[in-house]
C-alpha positions as a Markdown table, in Angstrom:
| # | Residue | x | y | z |
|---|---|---|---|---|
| 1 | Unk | 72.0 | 152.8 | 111.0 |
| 2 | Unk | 73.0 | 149.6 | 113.1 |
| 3 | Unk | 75.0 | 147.0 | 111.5 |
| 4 | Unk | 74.2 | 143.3 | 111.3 |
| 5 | Unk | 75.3 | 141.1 | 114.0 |
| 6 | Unk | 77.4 | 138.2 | 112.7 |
| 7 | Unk | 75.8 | 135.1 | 112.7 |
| 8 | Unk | 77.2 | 132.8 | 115.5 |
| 9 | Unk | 78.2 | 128.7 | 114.0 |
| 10 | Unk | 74.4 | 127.1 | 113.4 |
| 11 | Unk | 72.8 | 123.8 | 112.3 |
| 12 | Unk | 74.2 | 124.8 | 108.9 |
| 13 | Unk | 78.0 | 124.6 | 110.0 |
| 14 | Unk | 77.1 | 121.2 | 111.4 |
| 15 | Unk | 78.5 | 118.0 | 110.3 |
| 16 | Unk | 75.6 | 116.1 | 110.7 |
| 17 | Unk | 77.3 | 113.1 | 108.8 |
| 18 | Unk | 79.8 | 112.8 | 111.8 |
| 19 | Unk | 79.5 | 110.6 | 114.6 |
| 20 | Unk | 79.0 | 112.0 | 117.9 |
| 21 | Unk | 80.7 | 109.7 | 120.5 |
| 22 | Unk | 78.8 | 109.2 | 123.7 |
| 23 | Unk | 80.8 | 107.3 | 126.8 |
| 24 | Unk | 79.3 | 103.9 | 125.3 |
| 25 | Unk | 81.2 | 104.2 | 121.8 |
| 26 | Unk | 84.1 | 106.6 | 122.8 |
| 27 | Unk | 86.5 | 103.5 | 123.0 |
| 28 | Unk | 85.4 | 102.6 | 119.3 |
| 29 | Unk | 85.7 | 106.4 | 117.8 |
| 30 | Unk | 89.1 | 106.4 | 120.0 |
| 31 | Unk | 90.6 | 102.6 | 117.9 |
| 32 | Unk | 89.1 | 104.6 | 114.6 |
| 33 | Unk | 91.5 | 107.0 | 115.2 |
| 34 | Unk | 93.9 | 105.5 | 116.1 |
| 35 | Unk | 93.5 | 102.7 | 112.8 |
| 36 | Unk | 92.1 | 99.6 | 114.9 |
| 37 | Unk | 88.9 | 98.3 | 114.6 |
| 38 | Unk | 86.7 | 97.0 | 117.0 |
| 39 | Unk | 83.3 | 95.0 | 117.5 |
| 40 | Unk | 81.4 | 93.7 | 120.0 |
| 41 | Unk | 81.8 | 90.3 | 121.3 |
| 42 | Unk | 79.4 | 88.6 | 124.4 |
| 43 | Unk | 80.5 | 86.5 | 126.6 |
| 44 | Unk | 77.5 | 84.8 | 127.2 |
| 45 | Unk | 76.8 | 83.5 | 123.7 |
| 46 | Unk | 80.6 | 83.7 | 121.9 |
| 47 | Unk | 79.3 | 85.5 | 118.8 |
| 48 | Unk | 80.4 | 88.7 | 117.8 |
| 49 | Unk | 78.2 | 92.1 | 117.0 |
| 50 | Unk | 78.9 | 95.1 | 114.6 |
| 51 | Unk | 77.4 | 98.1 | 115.0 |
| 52 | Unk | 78.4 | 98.4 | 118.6 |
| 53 | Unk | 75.5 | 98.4 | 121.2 |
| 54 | Unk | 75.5 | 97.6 | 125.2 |
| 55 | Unk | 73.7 | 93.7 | 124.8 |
| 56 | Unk | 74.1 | 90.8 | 123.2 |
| 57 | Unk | 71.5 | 91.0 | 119.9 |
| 58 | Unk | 71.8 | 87.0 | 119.5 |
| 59 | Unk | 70.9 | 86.2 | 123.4 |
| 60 | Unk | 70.1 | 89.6 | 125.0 |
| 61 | Unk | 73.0 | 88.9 | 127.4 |
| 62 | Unk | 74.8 | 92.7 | 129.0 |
| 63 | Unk | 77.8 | 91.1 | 129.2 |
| 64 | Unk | 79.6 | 92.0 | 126.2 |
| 65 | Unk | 83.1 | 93.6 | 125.5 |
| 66 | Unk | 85.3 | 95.4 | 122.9 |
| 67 | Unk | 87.6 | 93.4 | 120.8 |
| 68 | Unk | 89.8 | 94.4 | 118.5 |
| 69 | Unk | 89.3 | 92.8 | 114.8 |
| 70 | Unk | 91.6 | 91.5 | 112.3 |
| 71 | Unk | 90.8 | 94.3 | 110.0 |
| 72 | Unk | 90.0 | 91.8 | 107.4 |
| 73 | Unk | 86.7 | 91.0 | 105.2 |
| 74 | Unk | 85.2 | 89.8 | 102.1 |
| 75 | Unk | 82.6 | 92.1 | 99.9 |
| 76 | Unk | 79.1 | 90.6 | 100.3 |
| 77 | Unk | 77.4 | 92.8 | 98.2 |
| 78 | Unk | 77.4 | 96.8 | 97.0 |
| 79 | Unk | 76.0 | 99.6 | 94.9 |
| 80 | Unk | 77.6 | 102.4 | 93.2 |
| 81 | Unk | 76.0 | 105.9 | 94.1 |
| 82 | Unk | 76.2 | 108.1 | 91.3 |
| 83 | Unk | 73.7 | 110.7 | 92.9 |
| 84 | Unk | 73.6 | 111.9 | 96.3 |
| 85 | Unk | 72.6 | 115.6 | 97.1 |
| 86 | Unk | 73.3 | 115.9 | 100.7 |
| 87 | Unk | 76.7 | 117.2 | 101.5 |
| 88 | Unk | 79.7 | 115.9 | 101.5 |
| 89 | Unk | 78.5 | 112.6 | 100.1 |
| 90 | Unk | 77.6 | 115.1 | 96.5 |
| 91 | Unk | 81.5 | 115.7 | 96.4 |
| 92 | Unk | 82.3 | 112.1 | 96.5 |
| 93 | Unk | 80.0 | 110.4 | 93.5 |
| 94 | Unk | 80.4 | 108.1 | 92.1 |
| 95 | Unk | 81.9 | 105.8 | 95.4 |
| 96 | Unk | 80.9 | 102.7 | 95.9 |
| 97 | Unk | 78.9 | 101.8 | 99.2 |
| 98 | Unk | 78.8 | 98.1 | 100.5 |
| 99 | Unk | 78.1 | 95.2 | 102.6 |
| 100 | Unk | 81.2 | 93.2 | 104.2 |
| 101 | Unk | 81.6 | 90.2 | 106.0 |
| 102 | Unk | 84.4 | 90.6 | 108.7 |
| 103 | Unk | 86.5 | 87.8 | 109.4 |
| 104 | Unk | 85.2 | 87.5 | 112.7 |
| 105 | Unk | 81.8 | 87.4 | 111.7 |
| 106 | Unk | 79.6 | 90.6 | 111.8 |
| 107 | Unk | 78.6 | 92.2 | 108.9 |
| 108 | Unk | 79.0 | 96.1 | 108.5 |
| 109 | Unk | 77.7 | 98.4 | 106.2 |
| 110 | Unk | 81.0 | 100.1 | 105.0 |
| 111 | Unk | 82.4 | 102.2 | 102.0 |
| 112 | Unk | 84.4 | 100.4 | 99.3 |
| 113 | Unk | 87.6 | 102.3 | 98.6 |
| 114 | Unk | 90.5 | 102.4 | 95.8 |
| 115 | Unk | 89.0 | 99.9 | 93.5 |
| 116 | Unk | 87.8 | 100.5 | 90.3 |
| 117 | Unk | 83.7 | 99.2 | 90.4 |
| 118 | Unk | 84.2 | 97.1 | 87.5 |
| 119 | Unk | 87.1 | 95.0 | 89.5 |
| 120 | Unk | 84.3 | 94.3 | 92.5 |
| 121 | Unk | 83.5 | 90.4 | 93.3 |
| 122 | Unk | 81.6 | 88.8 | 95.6 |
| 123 | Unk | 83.5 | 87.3 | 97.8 |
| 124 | Unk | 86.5 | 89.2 | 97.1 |
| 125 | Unk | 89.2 | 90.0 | 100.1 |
| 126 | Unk | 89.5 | 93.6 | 101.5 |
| 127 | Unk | 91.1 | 95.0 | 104.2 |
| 128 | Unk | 90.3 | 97.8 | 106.6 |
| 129 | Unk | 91.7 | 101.5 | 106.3 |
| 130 | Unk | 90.8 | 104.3 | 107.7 |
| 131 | Unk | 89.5 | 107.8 | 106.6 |
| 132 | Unk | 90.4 | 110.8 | 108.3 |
| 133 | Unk | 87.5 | 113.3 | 108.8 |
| 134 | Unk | 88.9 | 115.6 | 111.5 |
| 135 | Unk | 91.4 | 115.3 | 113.9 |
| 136 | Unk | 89.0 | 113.3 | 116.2 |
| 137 | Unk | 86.9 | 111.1 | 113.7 |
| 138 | Unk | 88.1 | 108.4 | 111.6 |
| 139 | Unk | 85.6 | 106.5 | 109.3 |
| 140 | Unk | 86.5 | 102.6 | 108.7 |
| 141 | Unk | 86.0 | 101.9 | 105.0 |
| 142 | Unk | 88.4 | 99.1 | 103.5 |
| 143 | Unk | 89.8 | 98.5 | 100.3 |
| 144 | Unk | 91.1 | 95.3 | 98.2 |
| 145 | Unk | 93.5 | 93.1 | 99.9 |
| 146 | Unk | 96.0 | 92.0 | 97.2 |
| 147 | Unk | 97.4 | 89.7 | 99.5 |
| 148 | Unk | 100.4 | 92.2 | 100.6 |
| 149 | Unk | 99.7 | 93.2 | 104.1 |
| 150 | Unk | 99.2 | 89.0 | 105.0 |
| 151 | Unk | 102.3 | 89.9 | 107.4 |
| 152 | Unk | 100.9 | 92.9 | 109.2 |
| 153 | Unk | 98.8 | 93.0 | 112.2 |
| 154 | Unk | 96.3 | 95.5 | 113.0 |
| 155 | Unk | 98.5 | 97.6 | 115.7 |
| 156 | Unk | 100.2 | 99.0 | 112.1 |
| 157 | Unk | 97.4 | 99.5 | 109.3 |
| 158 | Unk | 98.2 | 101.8 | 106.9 |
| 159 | Unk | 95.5 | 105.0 | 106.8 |
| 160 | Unk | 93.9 | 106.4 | 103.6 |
């Protein structure tokens, strides 16, 4: 009678809600973990770009480079998921996912952190923080800026 063979690490042990940084977005996965967040800015054209891709979406320009932000933003709008089967995101019901306006100008599809749903406004202020996933992989999600860190720069955010 043979014994079963153990089963090596599969699909199923994936993380398939983790990034996986290519030489293009290394430098943005690197900031994340390291608490800075960056966009895209072209220097063609001025305007900035969140997510991060190689051209210009505004004038098709390639010449665009990383730039740190100020880590700050105002919520355009969000939803609060109370469902969500797929793993981890079951875990984390209800949390609150969202639409912010960074100060530099992109928008960014983001996660709204340590604020109660009921205290969410249009327009209100939030500030970037960071959520450790692994040791590599931090995921930029902000939370209510109550006017405390108007002193502190990005080199110093505070992680979640």
């Amino acid at each position: 009678m043979s014994t079963p063979a153990s089963t090596p690490p599969g699909p199923a042990d994936a993380r398939f809600d983790l990034p996986e940084p290519d030489a293009f977005t290394r430098p943005y996965w690197e900031a994340a973990a390291q608490g800075r967040l960056l966009l895209r800015r072209c220097s063609a054209c001025g305007r900035a770009h969140h997510y991060p891709r190689e051209f210009c979406p505004h004038c098709w320009s390639d010449d665009v480079t990383w730039e740190p932000t100020s880590g700050r933003a105002t919520l355009y709008t969000w939803s609060v998921v109370h469902r969500n089967d797929l793993p981890p995101f079951g875990s984390r019901v209800p949390y609150v996912a969202a639409v912010v306006d960074l100060a530099e100008g992109p928008r960014m599809m983001t996660e709204v952190v340590d604020c109660a749903a009921a205290d969410l406004r249009i327009g209100m202020a939030l500030e970037v923080a960071f959520r450790n996933e692994t040791k590599e992989v931090a995921i930029a999600v902000f939370r209510p800026d109550h006017g405390q860190s108007s002193s502190r720069t990005q080199s110093s955010p505070s992680r979640r």
